[in-house]
C-alpha positions as CSV (number, residue, x, y, z in Angstrom):
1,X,1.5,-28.0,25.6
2,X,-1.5,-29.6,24.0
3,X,-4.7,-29.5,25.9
4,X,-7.0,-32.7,26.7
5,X,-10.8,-32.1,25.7
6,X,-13.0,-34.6,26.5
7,X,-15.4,-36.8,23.7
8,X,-19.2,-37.5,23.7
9,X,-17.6,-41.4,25.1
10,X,-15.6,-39.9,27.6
11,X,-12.1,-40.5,25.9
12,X,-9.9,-37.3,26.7
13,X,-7.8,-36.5,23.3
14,X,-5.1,-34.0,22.7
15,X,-6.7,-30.7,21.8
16,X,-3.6,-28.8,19.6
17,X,-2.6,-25.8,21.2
18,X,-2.3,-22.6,20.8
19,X,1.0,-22.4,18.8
20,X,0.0,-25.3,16.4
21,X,-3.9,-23.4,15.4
22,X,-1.6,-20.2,14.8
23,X,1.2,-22.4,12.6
24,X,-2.0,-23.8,11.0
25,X,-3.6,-19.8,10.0
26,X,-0.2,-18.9,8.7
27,X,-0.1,-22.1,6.4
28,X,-3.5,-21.0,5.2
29,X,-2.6,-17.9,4.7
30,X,-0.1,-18.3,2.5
31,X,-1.6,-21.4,0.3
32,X,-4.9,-20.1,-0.2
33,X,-3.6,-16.9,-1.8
34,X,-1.2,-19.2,-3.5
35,X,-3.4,-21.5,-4.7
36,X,-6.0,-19.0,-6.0
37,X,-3.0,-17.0,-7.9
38,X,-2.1,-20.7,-9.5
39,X,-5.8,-21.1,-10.5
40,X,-6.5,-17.8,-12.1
41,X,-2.9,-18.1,-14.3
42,X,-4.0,-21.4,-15.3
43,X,-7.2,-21.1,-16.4
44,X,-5.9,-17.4,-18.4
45,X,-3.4,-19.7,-19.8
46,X,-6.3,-22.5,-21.0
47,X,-8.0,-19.3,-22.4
48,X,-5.6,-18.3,-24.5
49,X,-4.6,-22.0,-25.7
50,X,-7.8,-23.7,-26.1
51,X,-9.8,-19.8,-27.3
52,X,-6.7,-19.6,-30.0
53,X,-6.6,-16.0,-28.9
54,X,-3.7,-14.1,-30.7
55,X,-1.0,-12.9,-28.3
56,X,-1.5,-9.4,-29.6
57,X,-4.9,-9.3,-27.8
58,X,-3.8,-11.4,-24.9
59,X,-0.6,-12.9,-24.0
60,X,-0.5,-16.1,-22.5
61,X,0.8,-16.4,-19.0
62,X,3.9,-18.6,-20.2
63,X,4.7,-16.2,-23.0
64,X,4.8,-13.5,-21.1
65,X,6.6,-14.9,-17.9
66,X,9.2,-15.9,-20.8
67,X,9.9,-12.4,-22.4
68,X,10.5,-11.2,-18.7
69,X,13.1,-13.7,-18.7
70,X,14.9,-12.5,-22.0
71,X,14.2,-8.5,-21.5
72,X,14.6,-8.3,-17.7
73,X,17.5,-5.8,-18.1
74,X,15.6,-3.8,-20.2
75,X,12.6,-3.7,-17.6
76,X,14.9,-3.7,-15.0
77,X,15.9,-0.2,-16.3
78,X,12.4,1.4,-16.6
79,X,11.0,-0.4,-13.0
80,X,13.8,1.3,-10.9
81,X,12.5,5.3,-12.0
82,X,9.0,4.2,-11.1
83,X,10.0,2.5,-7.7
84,X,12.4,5.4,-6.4
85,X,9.2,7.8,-7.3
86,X,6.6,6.2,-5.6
87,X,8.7,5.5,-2.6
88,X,9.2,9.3,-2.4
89,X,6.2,10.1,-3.3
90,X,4.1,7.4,-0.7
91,X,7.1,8.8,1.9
92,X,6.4,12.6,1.8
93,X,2.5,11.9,1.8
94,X,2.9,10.1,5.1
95,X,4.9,12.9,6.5
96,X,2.3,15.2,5.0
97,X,-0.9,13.0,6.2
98,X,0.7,12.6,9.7
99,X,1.5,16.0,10.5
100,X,-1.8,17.4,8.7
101,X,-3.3,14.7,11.3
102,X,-1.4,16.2,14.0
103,X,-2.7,19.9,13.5
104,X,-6.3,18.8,13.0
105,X,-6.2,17.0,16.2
106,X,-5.1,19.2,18.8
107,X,-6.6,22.6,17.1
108,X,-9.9,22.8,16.8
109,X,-10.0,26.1,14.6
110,X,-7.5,24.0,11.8
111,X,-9.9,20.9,12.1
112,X,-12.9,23.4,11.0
113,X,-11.1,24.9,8.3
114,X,-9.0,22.5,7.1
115,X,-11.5,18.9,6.9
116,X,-13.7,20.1,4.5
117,X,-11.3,21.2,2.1
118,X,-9.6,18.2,2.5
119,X,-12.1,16.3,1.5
120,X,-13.3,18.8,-1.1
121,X,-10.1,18.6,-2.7
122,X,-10.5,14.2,-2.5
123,X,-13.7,14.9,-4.5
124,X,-11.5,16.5,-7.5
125,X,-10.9,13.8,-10.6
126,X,-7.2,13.3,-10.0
127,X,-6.6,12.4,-13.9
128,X,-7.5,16.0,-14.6
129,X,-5.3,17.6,-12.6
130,X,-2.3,15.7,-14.0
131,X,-2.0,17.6,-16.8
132,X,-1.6,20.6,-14.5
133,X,1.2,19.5,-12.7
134,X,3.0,18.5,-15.5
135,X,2.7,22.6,-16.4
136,X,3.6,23.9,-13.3
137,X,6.8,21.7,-12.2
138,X,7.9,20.5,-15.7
139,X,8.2,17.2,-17.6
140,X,10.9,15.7,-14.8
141,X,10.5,13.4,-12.0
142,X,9.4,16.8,-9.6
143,X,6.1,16.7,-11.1
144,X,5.4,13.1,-10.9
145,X,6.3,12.9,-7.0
146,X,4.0,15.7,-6.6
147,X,1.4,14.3,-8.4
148,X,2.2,11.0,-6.3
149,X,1.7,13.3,-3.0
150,X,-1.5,14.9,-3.9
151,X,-3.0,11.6,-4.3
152,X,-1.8,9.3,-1.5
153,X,-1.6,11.7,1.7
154,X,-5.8,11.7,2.0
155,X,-6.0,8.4,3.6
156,X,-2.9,8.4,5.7
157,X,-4.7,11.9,7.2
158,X,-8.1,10.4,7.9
159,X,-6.8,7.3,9.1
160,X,-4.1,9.1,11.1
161,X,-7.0,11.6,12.7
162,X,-9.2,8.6,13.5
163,X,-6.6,7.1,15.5
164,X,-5.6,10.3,17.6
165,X,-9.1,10.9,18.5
166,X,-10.0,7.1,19.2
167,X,-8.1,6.8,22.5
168,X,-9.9,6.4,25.4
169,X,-10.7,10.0,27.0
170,X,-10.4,8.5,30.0
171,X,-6.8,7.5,29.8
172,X,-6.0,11.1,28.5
173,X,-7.1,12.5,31.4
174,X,-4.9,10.1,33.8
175,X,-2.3,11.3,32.1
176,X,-3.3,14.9,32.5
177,X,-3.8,14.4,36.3
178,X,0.0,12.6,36.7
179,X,1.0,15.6,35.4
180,X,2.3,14.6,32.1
181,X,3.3,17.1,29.2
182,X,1.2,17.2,25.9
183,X,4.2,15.8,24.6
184,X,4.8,13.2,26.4
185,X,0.9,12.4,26.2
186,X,1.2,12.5,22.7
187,X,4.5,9.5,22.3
188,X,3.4,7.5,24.9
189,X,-0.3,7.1,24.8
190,X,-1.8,9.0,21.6
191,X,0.5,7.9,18.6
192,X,1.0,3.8,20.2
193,X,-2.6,3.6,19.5
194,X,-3.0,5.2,16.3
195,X,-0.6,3.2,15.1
196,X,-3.2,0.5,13.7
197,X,-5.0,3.2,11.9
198,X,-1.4,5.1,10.8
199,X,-0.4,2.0,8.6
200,X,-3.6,1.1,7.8
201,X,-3.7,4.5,5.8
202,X,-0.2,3.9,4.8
203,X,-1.2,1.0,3.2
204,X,-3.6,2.8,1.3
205,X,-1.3,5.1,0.2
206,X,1.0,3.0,-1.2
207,X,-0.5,1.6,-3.4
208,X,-1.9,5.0,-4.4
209,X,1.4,6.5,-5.2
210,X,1.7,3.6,-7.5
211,X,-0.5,5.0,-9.3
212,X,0.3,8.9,-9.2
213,X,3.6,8.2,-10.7
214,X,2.2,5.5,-13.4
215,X,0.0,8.6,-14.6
216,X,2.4,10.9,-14.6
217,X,4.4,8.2,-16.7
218,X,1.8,8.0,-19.2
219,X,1.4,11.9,-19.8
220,X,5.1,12.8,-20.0
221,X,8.3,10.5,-19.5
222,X,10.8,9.1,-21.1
223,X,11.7,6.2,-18.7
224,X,9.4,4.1,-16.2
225,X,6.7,1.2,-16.8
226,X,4.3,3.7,-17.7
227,X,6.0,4.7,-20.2
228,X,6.8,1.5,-21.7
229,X,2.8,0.1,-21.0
230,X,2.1,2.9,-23.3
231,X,5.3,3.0,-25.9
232,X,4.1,-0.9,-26.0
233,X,0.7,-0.3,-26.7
234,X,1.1,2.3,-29.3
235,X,2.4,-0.4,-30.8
236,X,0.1,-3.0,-30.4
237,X,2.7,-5.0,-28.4
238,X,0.6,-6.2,-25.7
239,X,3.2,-8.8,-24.7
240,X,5.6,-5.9,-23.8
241,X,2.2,-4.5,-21.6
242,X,1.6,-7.1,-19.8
243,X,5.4,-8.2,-18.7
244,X,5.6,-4.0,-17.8
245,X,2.2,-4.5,-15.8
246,X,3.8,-7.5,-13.9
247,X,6.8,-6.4,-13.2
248,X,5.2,-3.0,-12.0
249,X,2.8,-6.1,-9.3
250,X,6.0,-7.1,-7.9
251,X,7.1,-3.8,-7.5
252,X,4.1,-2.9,-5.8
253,X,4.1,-6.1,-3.7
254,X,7.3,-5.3,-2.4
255,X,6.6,-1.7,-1.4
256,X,3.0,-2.9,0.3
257,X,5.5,-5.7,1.9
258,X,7.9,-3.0,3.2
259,X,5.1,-1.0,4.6
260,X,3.4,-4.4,6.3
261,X,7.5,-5.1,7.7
262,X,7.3,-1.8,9.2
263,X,4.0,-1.9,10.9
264,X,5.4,-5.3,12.4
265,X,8.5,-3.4,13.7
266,X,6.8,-1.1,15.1
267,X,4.3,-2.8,17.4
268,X,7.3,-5.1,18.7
269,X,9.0,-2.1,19.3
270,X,5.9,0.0,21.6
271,X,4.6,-3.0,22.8
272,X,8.1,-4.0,24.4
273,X,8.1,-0.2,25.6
274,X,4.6,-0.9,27.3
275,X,5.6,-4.2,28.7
């Protein structure tokens, strides 16, 4: 129902509620982001025209969105390596980040020894340990994932600490008095409100796998859209780049949109547990 606020002339008006201000952020949004993306292609593709810029240093916007047309089998074939990989890899760094979270949080002896050289180990140039893992696990897919790991688990494991330590001490103790098991403690109060600071870490380390397997691509493989960004550019294709590089957005897109559809199930899912 729509509320009546009153004017500086006394006329009472319809205020819109509730549901219509929240219809009206949604709209936004989604068309501002829209709208911005629009711009941006449209003044890259008034570049291009009106600089006379050859496509082999930049593609148009058009020209490109047209080879993905023609070749999307072909980019089909080298987006599917790179999406399995990331998923695994962005899936065993949040089993890795939570349970690494877990450990530091309940023993204080692991969270002494193990936090530093955590983020010792976040200080480390990624790039140059790359070629590393390519040595130890081989020139397959293992090495890759790993690579994938080692880069995305940090932020699910500092997010995921924060949010175990952030409930209210209060609250634990309650829980402690009602005679409730660390366990149960731990499903019903501790990891309900991490859960903000779990996907928030996740969605960190998405988007961070991404990019573990799109190096590991460009060091050794022979599939994958790192491999064809750099098979392109060795051969000054940059139209062949820069329909790789999209196609590799939307494949990120839909892996941070997978992530964002989980973090919505699961708050229906403990909120309706908590109602």
């Amino acid at each position: 129902m729509a509320a009546a606020i009153g004017t500086e002339t006394g006329v009472m008006v319809a205020a819109p509620d509730n549901g219509t201000r929240a219809g009206l952020l949604g709209i936004r949004s989604v068309v501002l982001p829209i709208g911005l993306a629009a711009l941006a292609l449209a003044a890259w593709q008034a570049f291009v025209v009106f600089g006379n810029i050859p496509p082999v240093i930049l593609p148009s916007p058009i020209s490109t969105l047209a080879y993905i047309g023609e070749r999307w089998d072909i980019l089909l074939t080298h987006a599917i390596p790179t999406t399995l990989e990331s998923a695994a890899g962005f899936v065993l760094a949040t089993v890795l980040g939570v349970v690494l979270a877990i450990i530091i949080t309940y023993s204080a002896v692991a969270r002494e020894a193990l936090y530093p050289n955590l983020v010792f180990f976040q200080l480390i140039p990624k790039i140059a340990l790359a070629p590393l893992f390519i040595i130890w696990l081989g020139v397959g897919s293992q090495s890759r994932v790993a690579f994938s790991v080692f880069i995305a688990f940090f932020p699910v494991v500092i997010a995921t600490t924060a949010g175990f330590l952030s409930v209210d001490r209060s609250m634990l103790r309650l829980c402690r008095s009602l005679t409730a098991s660390e366990w149960q403690i731990f499903t019903h109060v501790r990891f309900p409100a991490a859960l903000p600071y779990i996907f928030s870490g996740m969605k960190v380390a998405i988007t961070l796998a991404i990019i573990g397997v799109i190096i590991g691509e460009f060091i050794t493989a022979q599939a994958g859209l790192g491999y064809l960004i750099i098979f392109a550019t060795a051969r000054a294709d940059t139209e062949v780049s820069m329909a790789a590089i999209v196609v590799l957005c939307v494949c990120g897109l839909l892996l941070y949109g997978l992530v964002a559809l989980g973090e919505y199930v699961a708050n229906r899912v403990f909120s309706s547990e908590t109602t």
